[in-house]
N, C-alpha and C positions, 0 to 999 in steps of 0.2 A: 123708304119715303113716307112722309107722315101722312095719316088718314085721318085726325082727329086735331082739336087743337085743344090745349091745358084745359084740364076745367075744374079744379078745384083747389080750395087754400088753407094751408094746414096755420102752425105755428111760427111765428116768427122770433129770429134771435140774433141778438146785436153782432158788431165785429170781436171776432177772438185773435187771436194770434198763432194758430197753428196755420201752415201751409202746409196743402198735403202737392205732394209732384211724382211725376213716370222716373222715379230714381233712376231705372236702367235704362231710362235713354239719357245720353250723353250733349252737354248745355250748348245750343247751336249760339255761331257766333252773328251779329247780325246780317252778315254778309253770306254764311256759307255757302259756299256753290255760285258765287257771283262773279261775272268776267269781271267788273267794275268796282272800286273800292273807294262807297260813299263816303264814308268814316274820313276818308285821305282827300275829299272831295272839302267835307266839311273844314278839315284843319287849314286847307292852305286857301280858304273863299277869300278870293279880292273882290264882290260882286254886291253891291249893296241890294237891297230889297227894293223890288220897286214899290212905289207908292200907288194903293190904287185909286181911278180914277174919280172913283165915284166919291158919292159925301161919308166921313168917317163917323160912327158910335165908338163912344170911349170906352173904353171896358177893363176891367182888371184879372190879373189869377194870383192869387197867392197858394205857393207850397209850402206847406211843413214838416210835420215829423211822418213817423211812419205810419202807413194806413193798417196794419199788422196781416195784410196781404202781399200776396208776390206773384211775378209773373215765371215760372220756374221752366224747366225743359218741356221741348214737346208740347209747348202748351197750344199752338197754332195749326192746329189737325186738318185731315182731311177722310170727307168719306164717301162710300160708291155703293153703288148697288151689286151685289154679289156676281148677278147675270153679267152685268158689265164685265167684270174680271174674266167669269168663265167663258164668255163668247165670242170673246175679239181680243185679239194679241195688243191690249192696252197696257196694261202691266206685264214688261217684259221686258228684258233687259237690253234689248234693240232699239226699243222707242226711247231713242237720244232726245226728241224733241220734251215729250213728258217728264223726261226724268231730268232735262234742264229744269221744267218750271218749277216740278216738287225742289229741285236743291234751290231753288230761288227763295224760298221758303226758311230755306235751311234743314235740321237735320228734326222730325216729329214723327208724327203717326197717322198712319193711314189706317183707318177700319172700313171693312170689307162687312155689309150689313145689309140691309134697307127691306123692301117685302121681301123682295128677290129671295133671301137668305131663306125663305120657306116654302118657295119650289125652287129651288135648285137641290141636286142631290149627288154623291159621292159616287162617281165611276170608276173604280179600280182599274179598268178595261176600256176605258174611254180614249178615245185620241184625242181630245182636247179643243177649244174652243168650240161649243156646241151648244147653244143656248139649251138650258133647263140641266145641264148637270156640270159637276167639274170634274176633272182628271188629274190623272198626275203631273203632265204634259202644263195642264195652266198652274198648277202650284209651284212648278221648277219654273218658271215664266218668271210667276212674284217672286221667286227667294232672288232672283237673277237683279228683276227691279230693283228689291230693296236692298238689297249689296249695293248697288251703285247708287241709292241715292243716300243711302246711310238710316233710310225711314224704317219705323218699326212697325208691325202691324196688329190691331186688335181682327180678329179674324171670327165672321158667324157661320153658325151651322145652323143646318136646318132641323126646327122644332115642331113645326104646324104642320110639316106633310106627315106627322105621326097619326096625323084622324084619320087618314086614308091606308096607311101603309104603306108610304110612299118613303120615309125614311121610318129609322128603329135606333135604339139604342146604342145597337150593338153596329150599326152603319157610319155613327156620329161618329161613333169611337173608332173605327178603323180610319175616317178621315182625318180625326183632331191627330193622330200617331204619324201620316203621312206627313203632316201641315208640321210638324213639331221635327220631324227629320229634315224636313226639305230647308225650313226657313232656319233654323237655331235660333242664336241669340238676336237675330231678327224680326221674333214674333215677341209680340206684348203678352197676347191672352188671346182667349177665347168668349165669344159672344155665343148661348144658347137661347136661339127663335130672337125675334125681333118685335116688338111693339106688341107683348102678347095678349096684355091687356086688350087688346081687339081681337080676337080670337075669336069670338063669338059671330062677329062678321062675316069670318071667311071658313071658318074651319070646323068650328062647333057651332053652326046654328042655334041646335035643340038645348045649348044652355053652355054656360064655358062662368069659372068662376079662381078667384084668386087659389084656395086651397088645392083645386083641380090642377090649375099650372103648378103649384109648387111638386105636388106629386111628380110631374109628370114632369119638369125640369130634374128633378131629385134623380131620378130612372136615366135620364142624358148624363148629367151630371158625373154620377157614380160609376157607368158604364167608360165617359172618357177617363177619369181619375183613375179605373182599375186598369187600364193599358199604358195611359201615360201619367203615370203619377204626380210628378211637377209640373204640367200646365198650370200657370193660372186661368182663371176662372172669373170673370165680371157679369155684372146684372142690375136691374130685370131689359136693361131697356125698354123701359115705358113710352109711350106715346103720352100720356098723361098722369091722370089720375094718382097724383103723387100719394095724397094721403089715406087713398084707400088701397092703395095696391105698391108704390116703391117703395114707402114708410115701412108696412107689415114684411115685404115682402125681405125687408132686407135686415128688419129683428129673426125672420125665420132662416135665412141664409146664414148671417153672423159672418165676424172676417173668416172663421172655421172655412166657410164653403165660398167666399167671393171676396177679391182682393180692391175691386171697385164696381163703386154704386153709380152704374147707369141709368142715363133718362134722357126725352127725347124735348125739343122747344121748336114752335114756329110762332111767328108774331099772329099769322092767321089763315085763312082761307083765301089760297087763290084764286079761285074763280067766283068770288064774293067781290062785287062794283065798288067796295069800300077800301077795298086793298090797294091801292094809289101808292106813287112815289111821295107825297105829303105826307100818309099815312107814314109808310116804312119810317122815314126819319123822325117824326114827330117822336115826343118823348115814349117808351114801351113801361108804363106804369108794373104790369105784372112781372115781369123779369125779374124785379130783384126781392120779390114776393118769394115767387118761385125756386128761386136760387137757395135762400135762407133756409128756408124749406129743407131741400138737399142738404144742405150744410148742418143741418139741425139729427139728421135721419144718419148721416156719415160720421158725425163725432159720436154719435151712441153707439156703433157699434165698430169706431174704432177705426176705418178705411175713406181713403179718397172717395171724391163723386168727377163725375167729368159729362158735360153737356156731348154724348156721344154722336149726335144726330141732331142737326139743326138747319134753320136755316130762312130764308125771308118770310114767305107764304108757301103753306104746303099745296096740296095737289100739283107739284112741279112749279111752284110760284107761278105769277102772277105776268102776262106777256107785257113786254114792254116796263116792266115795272122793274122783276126782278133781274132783269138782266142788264138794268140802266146805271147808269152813275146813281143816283137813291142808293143803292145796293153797294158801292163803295162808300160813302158816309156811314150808313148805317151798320154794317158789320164792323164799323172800328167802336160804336160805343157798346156793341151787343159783346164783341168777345171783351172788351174792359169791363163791361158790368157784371160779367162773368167772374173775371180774374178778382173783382175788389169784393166779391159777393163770396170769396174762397173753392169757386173751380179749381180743379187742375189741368182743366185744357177744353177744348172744344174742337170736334168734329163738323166742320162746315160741309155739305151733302151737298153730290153735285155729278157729272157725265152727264155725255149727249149732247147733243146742237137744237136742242128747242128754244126755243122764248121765250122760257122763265128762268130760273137759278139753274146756273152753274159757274165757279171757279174757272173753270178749263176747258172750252168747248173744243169735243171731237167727235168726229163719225167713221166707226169702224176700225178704232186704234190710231186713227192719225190724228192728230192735232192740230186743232184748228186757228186758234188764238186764245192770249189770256181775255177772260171777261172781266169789267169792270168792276166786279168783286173781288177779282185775283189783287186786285190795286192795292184796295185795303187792307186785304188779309197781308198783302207787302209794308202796309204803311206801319199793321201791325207788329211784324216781323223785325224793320227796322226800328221800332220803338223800342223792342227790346227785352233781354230778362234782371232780376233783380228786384227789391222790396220795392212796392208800390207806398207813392207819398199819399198823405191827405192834401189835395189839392181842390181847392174853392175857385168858382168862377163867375163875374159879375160882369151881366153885359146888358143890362135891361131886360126889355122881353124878348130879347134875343134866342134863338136855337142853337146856342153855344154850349161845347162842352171840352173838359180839358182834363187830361192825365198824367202824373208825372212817376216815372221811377227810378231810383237810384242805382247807377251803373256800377260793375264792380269797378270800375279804375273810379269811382270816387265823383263821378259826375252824372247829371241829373237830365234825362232825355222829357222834354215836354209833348205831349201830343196833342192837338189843340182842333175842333172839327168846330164849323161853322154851317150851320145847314140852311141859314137864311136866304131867299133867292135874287134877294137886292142889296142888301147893306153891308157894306165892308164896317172893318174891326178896327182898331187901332187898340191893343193889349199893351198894360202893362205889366209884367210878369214878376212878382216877386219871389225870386228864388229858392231862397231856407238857404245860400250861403254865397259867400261872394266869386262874383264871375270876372275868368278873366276872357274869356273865349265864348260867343256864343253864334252858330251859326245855324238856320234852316232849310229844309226841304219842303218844297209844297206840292199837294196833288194838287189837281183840276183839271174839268171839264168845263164844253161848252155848255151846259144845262145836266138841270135835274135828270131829265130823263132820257140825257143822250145813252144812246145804246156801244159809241165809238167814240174815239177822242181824248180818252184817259188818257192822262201823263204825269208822270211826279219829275220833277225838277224838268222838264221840257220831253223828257223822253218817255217812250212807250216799251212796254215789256213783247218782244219778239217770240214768235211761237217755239222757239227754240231755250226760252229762257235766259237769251241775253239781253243786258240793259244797259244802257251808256247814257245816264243822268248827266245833265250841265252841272256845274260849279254851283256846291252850296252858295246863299243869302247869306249875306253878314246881315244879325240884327242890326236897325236903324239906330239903336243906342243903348249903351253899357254905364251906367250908375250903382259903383257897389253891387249889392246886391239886386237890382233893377235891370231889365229886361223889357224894350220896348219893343215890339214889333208890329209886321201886318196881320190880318186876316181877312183875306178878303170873302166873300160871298160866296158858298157855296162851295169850300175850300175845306183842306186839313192841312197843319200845318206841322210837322215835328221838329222841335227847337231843341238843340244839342247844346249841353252847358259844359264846360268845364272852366 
């Protein structure tokens, strides 16, 4: 969980054309793991769009060629606090209800990280579920999970209780060898300490400095490599400080020693009066600052970056805020600004039943219901994989924003979010080629900052991870290549073209 928020800005560097992606996870289809098939929902709509009531602003989007980004496997992550895993039978391969919602999802990655990841520590001898350490018992739990939901896992170990002697080198290592038995072609990698760049905070008072981590990762590092030789290997997970500490950190690493370049993002502070549901959606200026960044530090030494840990406001977000509809809006332009900024996926952070962020509220391994962030990260899912277009969007001073990417059967999925609290849309959408078919989906809620009441196409996602969506929208009208439809107020819309 993030303690800090970004705070500084290195180099920036335009769009290239490389995509990096999690090769060995396998391309989920939009649907995977779903009782209901939107796709079959879309093709046979006989249901025009309704017209909304209110007064309409005209607006346009035109798409083109390729943005020379792409949305590839695995890119729609998920991530948990270490403790969470180790102390309640939440990942386990009995929790039917959890492992509907992850296949709701489709088929990604879950990383297993957050402070937690540096007190908790390895119990050879443990029975399992025991807050402050893990066993064997909760590691055959996950491999059980992730078999059945098909998810891969980036997996941390604990680095900072090294100050105390609370873990050692040679402890890491007997866990990373259990974790690499139990899970196989189910685990991604390995995560060593968490956000260590703060370390000074918790662990080393009396001084804590990048060279010091590297050492001292170097000792983890080498120690799992000499037992399990083919793990991979990712890093540093920062909390911040990109260009003093991810930049270096990962000229000193090289692909030799790390196959992806971790870092951590929150928009800001949640227990700061500023952090409002206006805030969350309004534009996030530093994001694609930040991202560039990564992407500048990742092509020089040759490996992916992936936003492993993120999420609305840190200290558990922001009550009422991140747990509102705000929080489905805004996670559909943070993981796109992601994906056209050249991530390879993001790790959206999340357990528990408190009142700030989470995807999935549960208490005690049960599940409770999807949160109105699960919405988005659905609306994401359904949008899709494939090269992303350059897509322009004109709506005045409107809070509109729009994505499009090109599907492998050849057709063009729109995703279109409107964050205005009054005014509906009327888009015209120019496609980049001629439509003979074009139908939509839309979220909505009752307000910005309903806490309940999410629904895409009239339906709500069930704590079991079933969903029974009504009958796609027919766009209001088909011109060549023109695309007219609604957007109403406080809405997202994905418009499927073929």
């Amino acid at each position: 969980m993030k303690m800090s928020i970004y705070r500084d800005k290195g180099d920036r560097v335009g769009r290239r054309t490389v995509l990096y992606g999690l090769g060995a996870i396998a391309a989920h289809s939009l649907l995977a793991g779903c009782g209901s098939n939107i796709i079959g929902h879309a093709a046979s709509a006989q249901v025009s769009q309704p017209v909304p009531s209110g007064s309409l602003t005209q607006g346009s989007v035109t798409v083109s060629g390729s943005s020379g980004r792409s949305i590839g496997a695995a890119f729609t992550g998920l991530s948990y606090e270490k403790n969470s895993f180790a102390s309640q039978p939440l990942f386990v391969g009995t929790n039917a209800n959890m492992i509907g919602l992850f296949k709701r999802l489709g088929t990604s990655l879950l990383r297993i990280g957050g402070n937690t990841v540096d007190t908790t520590v390895w119990n050879a001898n443990g029975s399992g579920e025991t807050s402050g350490e893990v066993a064997p018992a909760d590691v055959n739990g996950l491999a059980a999970f992730l078999q059945a939901t098909g998810w891969q896992c980036l997996y941390g170990v604990n680095l900072g209780g090294a100050a105390s002697g609370a873990t050692t080198p040679a402890l890491a290592a007997a866990e990373v060898a259990y974790v690499v038995g139990a899970l196989g072609s189910n685990l991604y990698g390995i995560e060593i300490g968490n956000e260590c760049d703060n370390y000074s905070e918790s662990y080393y008072p009396e001084g804590w400095s990048l060279s010091e981590f590297e050492t001292l990762w170097e000792q983890f590092r080498t120690a799992i490599k000499t037992v399990t030789s083919g793990v991979v290997v990712t890093g540093p997970a920062s909390s911040g400080n990109i260009s003093n500490w991810t930049v270096p950190f990962g000229e000193y690493a090289t692909k030799q020693q790390i196959s992806l370049l971790t870092q951590h993002y929150y928009r800001g502070n949640g227990k700061s009066a500023s952090s409002t549901a206006a805030e969350l959606v309004s534009v996030d200026t530093a994001l694609p600052d930040v991202c560039q960044q990564l992407q500048v530090a990742a092509d020089k030494i040759g490996i992916p970056w992936r936003m492993s840990e993120t999420n609305s406001f840190y200290n558990g977000g922001a009550s009422g805020v991140s747990n509102s509809y705000a929080s489905s809006l805004w996670v559909i332009d943070h993981l796109a600004t992601i994906a056209l900024n050249g991530g390879a996926g993001v790790n959206t952070h999340g357990g528990g039943n408190g009142t700030g962020y989470t995807p999935i509220a549960d208490n005690n391994g049960v599940v409770l219901e999807a949160r109105p962030e699960f919405y988005g990260l659905l609306m994401f899912t359904l949008f899709g994989q494939g090269n992303l277009l350059t897509t322009t969007v004109s709506a005045g001073d409107l809070n509109v924003t729009a994505y499009s990417v090109q599907t492998s059967s050849g057709g063009v999925n729109i995703l279109l979010c409107n964050k205005d609290s009054t005014q509906d849309v009327q888009l015209s959408i120019s496609c980049g080629q001629s439509v003979k078919q074009a139908t939509l989906l839309e979220m909505a809620a009752p307000g910005l900052s309903a806490t309940s009441g999410v629904t895409i196409q009239g339906a709500s996602v069930n704590a079991d991870g079933s969903f029974t969506p009504g009958a796609s929208y027919a766009a209001s009208q088909i011109n060549g290549e023109v695309v007219t439809c609604y957007l109403p107020a406080l809405s997202a819309v994905l418009l499927q073209i073929s």
